[in-house]
DSSP file (Angstrom, degrees, kcal/mol; ACC not computed):
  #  RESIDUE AA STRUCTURE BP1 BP2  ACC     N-H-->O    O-->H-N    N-H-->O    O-->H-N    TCO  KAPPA ALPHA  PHI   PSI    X-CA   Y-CA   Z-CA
    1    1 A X              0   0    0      0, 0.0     3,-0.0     0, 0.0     0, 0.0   0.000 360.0 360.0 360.0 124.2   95.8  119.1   73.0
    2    2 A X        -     0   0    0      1,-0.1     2,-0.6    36,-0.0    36,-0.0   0.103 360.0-119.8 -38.7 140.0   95.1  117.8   76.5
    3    3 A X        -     0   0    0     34,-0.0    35,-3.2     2,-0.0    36,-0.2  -0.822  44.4-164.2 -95.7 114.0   95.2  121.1   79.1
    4    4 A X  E     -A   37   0A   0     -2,-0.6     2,-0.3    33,-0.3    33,-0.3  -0.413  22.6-122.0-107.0-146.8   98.1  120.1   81.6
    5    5 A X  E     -A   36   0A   0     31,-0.6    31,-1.1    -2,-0.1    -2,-0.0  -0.897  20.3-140.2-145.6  74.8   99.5  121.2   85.2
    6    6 A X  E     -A   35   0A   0     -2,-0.3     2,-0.7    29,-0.2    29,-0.2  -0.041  19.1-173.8 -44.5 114.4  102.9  122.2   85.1
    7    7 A X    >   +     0   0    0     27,-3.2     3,-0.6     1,-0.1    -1,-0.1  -0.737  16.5 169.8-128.0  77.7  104.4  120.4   88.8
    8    8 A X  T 3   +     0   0    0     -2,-0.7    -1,-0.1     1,-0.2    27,-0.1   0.862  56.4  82.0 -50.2 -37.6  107.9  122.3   88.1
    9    9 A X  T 3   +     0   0    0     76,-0.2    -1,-0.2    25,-0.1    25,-0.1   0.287  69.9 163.5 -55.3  -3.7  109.2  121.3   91.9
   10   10 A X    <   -     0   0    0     -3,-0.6     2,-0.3    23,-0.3    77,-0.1   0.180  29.7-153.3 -42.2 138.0  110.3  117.6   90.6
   11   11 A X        -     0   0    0     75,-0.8    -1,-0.1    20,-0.2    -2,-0.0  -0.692   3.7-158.4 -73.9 143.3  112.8  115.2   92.7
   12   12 A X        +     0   0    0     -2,-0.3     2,-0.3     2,-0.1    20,-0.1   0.526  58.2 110.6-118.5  25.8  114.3  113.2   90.6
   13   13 A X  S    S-     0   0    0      1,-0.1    -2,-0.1    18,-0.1    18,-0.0  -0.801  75.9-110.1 -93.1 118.2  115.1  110.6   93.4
   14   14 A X        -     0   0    0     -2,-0.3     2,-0.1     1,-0.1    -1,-0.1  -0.119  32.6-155.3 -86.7 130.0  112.9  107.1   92.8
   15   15 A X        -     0   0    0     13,-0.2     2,-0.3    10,-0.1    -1,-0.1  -0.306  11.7-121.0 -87.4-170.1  110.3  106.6   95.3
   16   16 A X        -     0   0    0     -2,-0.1    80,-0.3     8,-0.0     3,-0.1  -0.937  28.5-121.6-138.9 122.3  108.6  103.1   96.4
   17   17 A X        -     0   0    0     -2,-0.3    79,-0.1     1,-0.1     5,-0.1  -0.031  45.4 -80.6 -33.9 141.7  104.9  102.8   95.9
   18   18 A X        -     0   0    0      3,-0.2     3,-0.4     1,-0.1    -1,-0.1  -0.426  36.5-129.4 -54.6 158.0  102.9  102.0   99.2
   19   19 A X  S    S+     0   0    0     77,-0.4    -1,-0.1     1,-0.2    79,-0.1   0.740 101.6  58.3 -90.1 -25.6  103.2   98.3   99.9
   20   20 A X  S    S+     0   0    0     77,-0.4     2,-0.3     1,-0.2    -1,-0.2   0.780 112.5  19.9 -65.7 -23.0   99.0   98.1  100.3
   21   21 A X        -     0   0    0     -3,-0.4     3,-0.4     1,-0.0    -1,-0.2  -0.973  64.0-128.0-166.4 145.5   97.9   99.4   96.9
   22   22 A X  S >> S+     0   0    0     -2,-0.3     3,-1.2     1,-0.2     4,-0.7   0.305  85.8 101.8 -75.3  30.3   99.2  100.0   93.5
   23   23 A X  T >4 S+     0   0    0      1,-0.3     3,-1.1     2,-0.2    -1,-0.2   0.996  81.6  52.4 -92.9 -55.6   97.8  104.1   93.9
   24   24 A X  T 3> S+     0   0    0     -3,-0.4     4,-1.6     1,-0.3    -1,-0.3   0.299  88.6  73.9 -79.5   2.5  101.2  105.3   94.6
   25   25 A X  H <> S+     0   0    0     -3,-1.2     4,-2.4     1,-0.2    -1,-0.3   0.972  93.6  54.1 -66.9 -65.8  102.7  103.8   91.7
   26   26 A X  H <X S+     0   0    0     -3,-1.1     4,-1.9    -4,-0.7    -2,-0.2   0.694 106.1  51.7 -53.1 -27.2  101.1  106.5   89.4
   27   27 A X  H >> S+     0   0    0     -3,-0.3     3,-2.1    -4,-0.2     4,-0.8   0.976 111.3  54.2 -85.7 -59.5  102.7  109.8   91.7
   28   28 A X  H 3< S+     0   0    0     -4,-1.6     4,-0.3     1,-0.3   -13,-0.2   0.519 106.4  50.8 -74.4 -14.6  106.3  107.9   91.2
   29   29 A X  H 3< S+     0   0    0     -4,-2.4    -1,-0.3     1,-0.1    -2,-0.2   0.762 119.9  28.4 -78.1 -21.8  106.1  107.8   87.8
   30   30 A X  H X< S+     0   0    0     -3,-2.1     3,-0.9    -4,-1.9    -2,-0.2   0.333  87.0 107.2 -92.5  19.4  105.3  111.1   86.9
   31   31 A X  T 3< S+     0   0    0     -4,-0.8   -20,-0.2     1,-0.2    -3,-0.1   0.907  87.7  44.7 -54.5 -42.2  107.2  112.2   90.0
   32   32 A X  T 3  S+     0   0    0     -4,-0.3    -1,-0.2    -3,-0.1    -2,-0.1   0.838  93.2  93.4 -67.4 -27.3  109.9  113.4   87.1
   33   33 A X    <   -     0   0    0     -3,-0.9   -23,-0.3    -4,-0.1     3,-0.1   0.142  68.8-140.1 -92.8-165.8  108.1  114.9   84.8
   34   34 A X  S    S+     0   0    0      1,-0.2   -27,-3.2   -28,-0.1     2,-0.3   0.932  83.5  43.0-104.9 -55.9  107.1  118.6   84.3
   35   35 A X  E     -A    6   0A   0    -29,-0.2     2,-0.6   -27,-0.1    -1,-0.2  -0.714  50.1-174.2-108.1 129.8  103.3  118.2   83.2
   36   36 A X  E     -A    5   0A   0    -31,-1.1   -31,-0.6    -2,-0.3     2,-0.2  -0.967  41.5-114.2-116.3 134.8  100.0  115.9   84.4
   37   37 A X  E >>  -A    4   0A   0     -2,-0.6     4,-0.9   -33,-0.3     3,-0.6  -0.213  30.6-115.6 -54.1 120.6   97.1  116.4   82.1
   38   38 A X  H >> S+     0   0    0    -35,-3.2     3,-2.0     1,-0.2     4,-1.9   0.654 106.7  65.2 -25.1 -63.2   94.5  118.0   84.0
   39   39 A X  H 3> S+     0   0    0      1,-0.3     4,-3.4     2,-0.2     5,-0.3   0.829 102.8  55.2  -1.9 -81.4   91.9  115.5   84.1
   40   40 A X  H <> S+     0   0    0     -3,-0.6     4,-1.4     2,-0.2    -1,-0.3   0.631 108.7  41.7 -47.2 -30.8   94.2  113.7   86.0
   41   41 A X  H <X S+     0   0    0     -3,-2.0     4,-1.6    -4,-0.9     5,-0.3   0.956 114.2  51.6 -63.1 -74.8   94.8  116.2   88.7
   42   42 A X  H  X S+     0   0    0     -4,-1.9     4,-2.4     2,-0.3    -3,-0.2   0.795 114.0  49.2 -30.9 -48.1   91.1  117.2   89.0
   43   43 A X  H  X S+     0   0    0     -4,-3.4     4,-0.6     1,-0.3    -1,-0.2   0.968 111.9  42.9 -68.4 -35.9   90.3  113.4   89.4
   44   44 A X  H >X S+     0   0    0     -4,-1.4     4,-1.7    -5,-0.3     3,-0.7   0.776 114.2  50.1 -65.5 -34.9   92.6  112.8   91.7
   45   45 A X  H 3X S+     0   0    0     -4,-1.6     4,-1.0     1,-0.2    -1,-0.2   0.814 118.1  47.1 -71.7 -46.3   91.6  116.4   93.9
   46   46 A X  H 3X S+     0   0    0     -4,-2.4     4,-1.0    -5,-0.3    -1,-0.2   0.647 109.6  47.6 -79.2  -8.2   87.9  115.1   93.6
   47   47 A X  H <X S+     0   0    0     -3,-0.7     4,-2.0    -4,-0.6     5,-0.4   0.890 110.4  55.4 -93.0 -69.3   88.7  111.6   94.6
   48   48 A X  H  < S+     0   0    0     -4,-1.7     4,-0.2     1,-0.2    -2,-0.2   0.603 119.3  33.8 -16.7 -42.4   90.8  113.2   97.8
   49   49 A X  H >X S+     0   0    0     -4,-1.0     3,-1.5     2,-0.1     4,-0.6   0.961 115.2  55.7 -56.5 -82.0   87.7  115.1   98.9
   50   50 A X  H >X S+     0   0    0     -4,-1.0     3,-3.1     1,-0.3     4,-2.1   0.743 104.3  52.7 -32.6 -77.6   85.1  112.7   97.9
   51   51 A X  H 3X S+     0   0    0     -4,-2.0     4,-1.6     1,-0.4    -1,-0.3   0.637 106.4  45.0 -49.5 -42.1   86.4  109.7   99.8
   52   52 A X  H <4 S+     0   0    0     -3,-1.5    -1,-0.4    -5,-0.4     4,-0.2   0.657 115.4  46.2 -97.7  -0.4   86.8  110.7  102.8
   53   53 A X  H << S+     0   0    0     -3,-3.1    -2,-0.2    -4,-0.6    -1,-0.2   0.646 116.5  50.4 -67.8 -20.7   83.0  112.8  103.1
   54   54 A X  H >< S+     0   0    0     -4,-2.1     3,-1.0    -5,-0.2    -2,-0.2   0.956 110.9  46.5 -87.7 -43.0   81.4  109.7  101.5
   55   55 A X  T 3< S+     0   0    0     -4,-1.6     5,-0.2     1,-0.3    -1,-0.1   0.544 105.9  57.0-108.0  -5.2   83.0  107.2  104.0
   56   56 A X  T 3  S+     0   0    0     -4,-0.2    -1,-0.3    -5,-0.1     2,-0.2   0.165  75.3 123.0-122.7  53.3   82.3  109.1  107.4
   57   57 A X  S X  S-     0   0    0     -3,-1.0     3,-1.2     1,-0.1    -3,-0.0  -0.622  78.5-115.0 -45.7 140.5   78.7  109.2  106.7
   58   58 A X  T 3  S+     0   0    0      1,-0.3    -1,-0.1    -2,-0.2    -3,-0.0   0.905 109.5  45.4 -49.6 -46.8   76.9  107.5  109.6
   59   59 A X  T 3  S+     0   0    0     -3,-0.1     2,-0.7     2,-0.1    -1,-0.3   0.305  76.7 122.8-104.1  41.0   75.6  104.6  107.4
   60   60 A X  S <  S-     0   0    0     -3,-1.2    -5,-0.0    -5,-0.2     2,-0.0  -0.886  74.1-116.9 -84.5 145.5   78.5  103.9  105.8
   61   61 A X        -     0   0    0     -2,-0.7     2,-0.5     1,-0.1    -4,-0.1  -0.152  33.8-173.5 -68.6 145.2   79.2  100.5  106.5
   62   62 A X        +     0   0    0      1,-0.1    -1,-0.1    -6,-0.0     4,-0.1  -0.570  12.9 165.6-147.6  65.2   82.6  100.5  108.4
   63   63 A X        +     0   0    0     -2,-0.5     2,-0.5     2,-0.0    -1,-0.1   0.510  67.3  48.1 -84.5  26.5   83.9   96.7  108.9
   64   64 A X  S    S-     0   0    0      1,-0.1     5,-0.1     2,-0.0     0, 0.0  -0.930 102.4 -62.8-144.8-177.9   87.3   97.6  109.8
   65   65 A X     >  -     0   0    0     -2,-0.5     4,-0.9     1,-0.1    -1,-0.1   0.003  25.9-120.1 -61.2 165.1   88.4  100.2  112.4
   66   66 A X  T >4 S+     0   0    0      2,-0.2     3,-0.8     1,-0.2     4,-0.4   0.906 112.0  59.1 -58.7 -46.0   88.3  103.6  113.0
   67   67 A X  T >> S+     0   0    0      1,-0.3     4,-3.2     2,-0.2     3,-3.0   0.921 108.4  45.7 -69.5 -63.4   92.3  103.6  112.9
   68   68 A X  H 3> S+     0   0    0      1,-0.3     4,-1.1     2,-0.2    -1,-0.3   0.570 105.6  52.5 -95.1  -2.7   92.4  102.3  109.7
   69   69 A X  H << S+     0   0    0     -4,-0.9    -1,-0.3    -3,-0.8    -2,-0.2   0.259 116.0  49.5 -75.4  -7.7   89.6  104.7  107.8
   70   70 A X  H X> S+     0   0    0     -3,-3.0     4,-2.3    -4,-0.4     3,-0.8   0.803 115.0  44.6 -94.9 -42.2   91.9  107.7  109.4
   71   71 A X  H 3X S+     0   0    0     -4,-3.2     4,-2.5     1,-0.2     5,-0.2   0.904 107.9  54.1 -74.6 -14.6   95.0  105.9  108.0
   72   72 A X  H 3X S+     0   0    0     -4,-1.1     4,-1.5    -5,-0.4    -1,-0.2   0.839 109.4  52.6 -81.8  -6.6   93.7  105.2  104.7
   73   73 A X  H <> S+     0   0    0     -3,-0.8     4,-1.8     2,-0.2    -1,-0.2   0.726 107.9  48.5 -99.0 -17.5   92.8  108.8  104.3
   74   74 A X  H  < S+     0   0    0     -4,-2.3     4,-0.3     1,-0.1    -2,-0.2   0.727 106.7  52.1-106.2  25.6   95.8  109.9  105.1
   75   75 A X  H >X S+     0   0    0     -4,-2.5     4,-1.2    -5,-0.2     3,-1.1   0.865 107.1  51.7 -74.4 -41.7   97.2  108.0  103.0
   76   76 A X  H 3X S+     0   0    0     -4,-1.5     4,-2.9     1,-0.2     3,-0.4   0.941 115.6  50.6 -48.7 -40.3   94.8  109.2  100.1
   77   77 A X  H 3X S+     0   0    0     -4,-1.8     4,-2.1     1,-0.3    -1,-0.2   0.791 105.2  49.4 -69.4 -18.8   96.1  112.8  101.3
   78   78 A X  H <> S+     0   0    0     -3,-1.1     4,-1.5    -4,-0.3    11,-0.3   0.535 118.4  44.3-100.0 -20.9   99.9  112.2  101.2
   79   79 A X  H  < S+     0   0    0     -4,-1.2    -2,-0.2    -3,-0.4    -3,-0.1   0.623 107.9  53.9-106.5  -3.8   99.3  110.8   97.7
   80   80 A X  H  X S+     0   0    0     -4,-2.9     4,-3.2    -5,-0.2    -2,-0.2   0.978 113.9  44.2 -62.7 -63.5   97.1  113.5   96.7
   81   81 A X  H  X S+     0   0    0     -4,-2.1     4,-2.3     1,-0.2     6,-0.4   0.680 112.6  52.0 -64.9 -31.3  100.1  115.9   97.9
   82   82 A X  H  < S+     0   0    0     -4,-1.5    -1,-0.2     3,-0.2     4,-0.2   0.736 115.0  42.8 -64.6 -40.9  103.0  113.7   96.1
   83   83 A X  H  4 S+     0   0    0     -5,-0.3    -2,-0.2     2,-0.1    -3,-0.1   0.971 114.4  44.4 -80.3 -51.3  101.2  113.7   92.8
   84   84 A X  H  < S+     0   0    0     -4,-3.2    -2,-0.2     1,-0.2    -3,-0.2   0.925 127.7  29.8 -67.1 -36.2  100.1  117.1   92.6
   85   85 A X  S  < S-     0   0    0     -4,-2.3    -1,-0.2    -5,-0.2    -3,-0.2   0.809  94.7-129.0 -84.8 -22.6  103.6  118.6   93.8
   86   86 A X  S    S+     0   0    0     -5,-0.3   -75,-0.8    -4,-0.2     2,-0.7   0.466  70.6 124.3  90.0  -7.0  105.7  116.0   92.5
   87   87 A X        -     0   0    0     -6,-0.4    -1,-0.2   -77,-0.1    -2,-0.1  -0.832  63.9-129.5-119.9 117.5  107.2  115.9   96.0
   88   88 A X        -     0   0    0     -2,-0.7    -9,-0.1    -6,-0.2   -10,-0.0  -0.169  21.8-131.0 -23.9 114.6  107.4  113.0   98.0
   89   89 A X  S    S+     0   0    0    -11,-0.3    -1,-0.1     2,-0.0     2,-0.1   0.508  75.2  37.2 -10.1 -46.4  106.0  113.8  101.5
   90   90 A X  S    S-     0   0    0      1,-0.2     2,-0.1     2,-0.0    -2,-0.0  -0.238  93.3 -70.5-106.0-158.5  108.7  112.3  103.6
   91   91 A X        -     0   0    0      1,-0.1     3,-0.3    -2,-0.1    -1,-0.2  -0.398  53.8-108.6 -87.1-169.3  112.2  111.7  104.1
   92   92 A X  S    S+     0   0    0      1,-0.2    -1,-0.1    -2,-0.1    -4,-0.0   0.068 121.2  59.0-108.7  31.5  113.8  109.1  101.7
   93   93 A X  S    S+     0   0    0      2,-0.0    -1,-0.2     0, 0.0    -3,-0.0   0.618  80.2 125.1-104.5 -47.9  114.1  106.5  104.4
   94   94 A X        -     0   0    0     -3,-0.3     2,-0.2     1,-0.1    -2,-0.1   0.775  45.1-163.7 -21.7 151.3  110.3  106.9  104.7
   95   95 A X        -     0   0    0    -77,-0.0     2,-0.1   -76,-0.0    -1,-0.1  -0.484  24.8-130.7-152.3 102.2  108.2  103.1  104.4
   96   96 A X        -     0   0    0    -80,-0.3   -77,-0.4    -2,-0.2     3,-0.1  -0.245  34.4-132.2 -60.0 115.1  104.4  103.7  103.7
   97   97 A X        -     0   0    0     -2,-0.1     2,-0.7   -79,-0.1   -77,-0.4  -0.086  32.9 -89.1 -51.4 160.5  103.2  101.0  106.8
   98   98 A X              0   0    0    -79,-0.1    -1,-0.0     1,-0.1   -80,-0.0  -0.764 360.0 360.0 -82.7 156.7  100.5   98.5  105.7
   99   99 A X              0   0    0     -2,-0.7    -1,-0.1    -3,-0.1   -27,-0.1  -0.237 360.0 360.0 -28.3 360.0   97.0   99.1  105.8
């Protein structure tokens, strides 16, 4: 049996994925539930890290702006926090902007 992560705190109010990228699809479907299999948590925590140490290396290659390598990590971070707590980051007006 898979080891999960009990995220007791559930909304049970339907989010909307950001409009850029399917990544937020995955917190608003287990947004209800009680348990994520670890694995999934852990990847997602390591991804959360990962991405944004790897990408402000000096020689990574950076063809789009500074603006939008700050927003697309905190976008990674706001969907780090929604999956692992199971609560949606904003109000429920909220619209994740594009990217």
């Amino acid at each position: 049996m898979p080891t999960t992560w009990n995220c007791s705190a559930r909304s049970s109010a339907p989010r909307t994925a950001p409009s850029s990228s399917n990544s937020g699809l995955a917190c608003a479907r287990l947004e209800s539930g009680d348990h994520l299999d670890r694995w999934l948590v852990e990847g997602y925590w390591y991804l959360s890290d990962f991405v944004p140490a790897h990408t402000s290396h000096p020689n990574f290659p950076r063809p789009e702006s500074a603006e939008y390598y700050q927003a697309a990590t905190q976008r990674l971070w706001d969907l780090q926090n929604w999956f692992v707590t199971g609560r949606f980051p904003y109000l429920d007006s909220y619209q994740w902007p594009d990217l």
